[in-house]
C-alpha positions as CSV (number, residue, x, y, z in Angstrom):
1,X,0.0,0.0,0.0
2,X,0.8,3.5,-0.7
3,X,0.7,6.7,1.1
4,X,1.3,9.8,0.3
5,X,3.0,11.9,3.8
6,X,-0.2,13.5,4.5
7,X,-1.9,10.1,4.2
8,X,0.5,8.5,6.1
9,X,0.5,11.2,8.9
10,X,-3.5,11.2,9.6
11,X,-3.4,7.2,9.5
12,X,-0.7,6.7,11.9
13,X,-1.2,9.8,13.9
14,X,2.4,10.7,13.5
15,X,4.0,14.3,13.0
16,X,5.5,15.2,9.4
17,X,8.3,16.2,10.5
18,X,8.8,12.5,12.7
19,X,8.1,11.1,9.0
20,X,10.8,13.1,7.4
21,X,13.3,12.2,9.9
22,X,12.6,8.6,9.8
23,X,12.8,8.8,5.5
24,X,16.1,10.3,6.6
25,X,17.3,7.9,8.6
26,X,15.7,5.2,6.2
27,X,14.2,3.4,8.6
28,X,10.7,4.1,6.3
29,X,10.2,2.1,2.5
30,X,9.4,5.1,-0.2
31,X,9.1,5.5,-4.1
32,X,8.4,9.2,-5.9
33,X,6.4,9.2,-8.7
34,X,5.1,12.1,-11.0
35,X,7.4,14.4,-8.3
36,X,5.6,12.7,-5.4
37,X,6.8,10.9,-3.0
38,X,4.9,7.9,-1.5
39,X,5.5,5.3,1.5
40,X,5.1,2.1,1.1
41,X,3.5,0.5,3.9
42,X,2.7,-3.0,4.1
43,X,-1.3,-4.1,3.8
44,X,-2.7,-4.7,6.8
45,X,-3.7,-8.4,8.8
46,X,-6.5,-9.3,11.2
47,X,-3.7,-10.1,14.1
48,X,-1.1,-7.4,13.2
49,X,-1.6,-4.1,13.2
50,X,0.2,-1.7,10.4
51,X,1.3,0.8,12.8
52,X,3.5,-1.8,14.5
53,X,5.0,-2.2,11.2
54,X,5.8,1.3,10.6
55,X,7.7,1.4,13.8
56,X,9.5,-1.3,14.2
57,X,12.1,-0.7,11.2
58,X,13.5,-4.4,11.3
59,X,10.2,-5.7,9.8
60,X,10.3,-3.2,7.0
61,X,11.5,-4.3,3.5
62,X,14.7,-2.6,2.0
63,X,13.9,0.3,-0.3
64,X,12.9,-0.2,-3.5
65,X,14.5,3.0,-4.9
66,X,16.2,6.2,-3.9
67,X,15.5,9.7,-5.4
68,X,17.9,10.7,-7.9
69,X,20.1,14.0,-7.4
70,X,17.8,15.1,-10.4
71,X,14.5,14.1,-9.3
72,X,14.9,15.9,-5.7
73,X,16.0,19.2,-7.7
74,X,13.3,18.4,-10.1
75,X,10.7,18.8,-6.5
76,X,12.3,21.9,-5.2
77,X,12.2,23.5,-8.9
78,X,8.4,22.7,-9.6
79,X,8.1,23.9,-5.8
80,X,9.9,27.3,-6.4
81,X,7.9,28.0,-10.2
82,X,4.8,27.7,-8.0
83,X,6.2,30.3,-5.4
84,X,7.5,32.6,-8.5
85,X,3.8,32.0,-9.7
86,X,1.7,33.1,-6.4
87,X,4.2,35.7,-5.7
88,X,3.2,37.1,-9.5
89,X,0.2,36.8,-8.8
90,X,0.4,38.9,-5.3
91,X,2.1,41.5,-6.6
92,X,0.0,42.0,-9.6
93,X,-3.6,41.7,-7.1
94,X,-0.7,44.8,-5.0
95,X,-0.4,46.7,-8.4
96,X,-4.4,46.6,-9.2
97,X,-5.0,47.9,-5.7
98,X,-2.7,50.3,-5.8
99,X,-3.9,51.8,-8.9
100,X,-7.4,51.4,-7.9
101,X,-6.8,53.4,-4.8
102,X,-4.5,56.0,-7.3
103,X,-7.9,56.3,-9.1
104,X,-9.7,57.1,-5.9
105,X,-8.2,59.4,-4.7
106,X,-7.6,61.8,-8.3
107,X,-11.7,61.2,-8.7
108,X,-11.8,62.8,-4.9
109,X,-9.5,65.6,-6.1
110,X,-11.2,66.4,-9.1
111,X,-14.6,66.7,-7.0
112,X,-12.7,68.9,-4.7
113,X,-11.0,70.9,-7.6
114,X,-14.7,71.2,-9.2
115,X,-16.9,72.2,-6.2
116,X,-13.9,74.8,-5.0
117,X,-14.1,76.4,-9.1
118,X,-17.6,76.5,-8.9
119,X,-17.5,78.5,-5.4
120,X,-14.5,80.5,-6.8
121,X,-16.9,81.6,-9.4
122,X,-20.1,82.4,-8.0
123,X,-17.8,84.4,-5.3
124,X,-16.4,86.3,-8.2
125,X,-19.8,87.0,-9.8
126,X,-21.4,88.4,-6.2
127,X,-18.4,89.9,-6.1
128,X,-18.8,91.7,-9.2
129,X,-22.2,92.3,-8.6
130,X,-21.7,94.4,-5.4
131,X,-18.9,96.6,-7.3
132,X,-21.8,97.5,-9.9
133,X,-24.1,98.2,-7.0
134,X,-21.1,100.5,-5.5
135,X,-20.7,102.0,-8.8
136,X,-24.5,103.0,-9.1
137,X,-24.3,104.3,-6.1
138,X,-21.6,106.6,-6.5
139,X,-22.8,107.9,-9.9
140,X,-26.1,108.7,-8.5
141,X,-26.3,112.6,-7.8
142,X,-26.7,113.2,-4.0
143,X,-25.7,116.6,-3.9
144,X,-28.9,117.9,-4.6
145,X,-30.6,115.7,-1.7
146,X,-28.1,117.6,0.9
147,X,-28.5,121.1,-0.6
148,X,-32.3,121.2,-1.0
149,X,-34.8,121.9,2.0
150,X,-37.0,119.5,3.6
151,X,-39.6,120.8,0.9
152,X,-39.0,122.1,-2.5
153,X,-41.4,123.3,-4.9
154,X,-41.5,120.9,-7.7
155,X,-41.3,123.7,-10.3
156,X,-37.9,125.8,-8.8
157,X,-36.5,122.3,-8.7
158,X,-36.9,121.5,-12.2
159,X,-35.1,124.4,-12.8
160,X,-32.3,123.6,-10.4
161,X,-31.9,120.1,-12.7
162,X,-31.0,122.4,-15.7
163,X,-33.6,120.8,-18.1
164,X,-34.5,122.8,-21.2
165,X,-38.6,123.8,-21.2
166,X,-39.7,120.7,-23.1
167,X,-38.1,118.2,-20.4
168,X,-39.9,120.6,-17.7
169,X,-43.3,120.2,-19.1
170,X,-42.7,116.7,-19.7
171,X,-41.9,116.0,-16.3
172,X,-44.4,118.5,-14.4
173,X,-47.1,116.7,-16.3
174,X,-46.3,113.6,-15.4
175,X,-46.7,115.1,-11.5
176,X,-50.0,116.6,-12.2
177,X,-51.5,113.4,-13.9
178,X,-50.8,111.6,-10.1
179,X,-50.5,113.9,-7.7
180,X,-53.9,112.9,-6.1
181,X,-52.9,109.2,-5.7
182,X,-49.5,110.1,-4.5
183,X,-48.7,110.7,-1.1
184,X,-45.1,112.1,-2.1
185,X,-46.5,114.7,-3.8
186,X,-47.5,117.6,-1.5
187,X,-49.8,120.4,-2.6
188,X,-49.7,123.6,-1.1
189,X,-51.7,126.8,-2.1
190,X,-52.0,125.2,-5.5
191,X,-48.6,124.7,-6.0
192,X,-47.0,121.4,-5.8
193,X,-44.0,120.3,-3.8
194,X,-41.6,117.9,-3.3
195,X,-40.3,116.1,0.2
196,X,-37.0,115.0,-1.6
197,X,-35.5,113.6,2.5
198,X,-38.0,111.6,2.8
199,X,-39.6,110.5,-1.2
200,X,-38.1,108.8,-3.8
201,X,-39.0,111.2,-7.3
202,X,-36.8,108.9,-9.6
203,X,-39.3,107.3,-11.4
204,X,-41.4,110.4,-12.4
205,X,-38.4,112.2,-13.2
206,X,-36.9,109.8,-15.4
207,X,-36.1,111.6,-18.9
């Protein structure tokens, strides 16, 4: 009968390494075949149990053959291709998660990148939109808010605007048509005045 180590080692309940030291010291009967190595142990009887065969060495047959020089570097090269072959393999599963994390992390910076350009530019657009606002501001005439009285007839005002006498009749029509439904519009001993601290005129002085 035939056994590979492992076999032999579950059946007998004995260590590998106690099986490779006996093969060493040849008290065990082996062959190798296809690159693996086999013990031959003799078939068991009714009255005698195998495993007093195995060890007791003076009941065991001579070897039938020894391994070769050749065929034990044969073993330790098929054993090393596989090592080259999962260590390949490790390193290329190490690459592929390497790069996958690689790709990770760029997407991540890209999202960053993106979300801190598209806050860049609406900042620059509010930004732009309150200089325009400034810009209004300080084009729009206040002089005439701080030199004028609380009330102003509407007519010496006109003429403080320096409009030629179309724009004035223009304008001073405009007041008449809405000067009842107008609270900024004040009317005093038939003439009409204007509260220019407290009212807005802009839109019925517009040119």
């Amino acid at each position: 009968m035939k056994l590979t180590i492992d076999q032999f080692s579950k059946e007998f309940k004995i260590s590998k390494e106690a099986i490779h030291s006996r093969i060493k010291e040849k008290k065990l009967d082996y062959v190798i075949e296809n690159d693996t190595l086999y013990i031959i142990t003799p078939e068991p009887t009714s009255t005698q149990p195998v495993i007093q065969e195995v060890v007791e060495p003076t009941v065991m047959e001579k070897p039938k053959s020894r391994p070769t020089v050749s065929t034990i570097l044969s073993l330790y090269q098929k054993e090393n291709k596989q090592l080259k072959e999962k260590i390949t393999q490790l390193e290329q599963k190490i690459d592929q998660l390497i790069a996958d994390k690689e790709a990770m992390l760029q997407a991540e910076r890209d999202k960053i990148e993106e979300i801190y350009t598209s806050k860049d530019t609406q900042l620059k657009e509010i930004l732009q939109l309150i200089q325009t606002n400034l810009s209004l501001q300080q084009t729009t005439p206040k002089k005439v808010k701080k030199e004028e009285p609380k009330l102003i007839e509407l007519k010496e005002y006109l003429k403080s605007l320096e409009l030629d006498s179309h724009q004035r009749k223009k304008i001073k029509k405009r007041f008449l048509e809405v000067y009842n439904n107008d609270v900024r519009i004040i009317q005093q001993n038939g003439k009409l005045f204007l509260d220019l601290a407290k009212y807005d005129y802009s839109d019925l002085l517009a040119l």
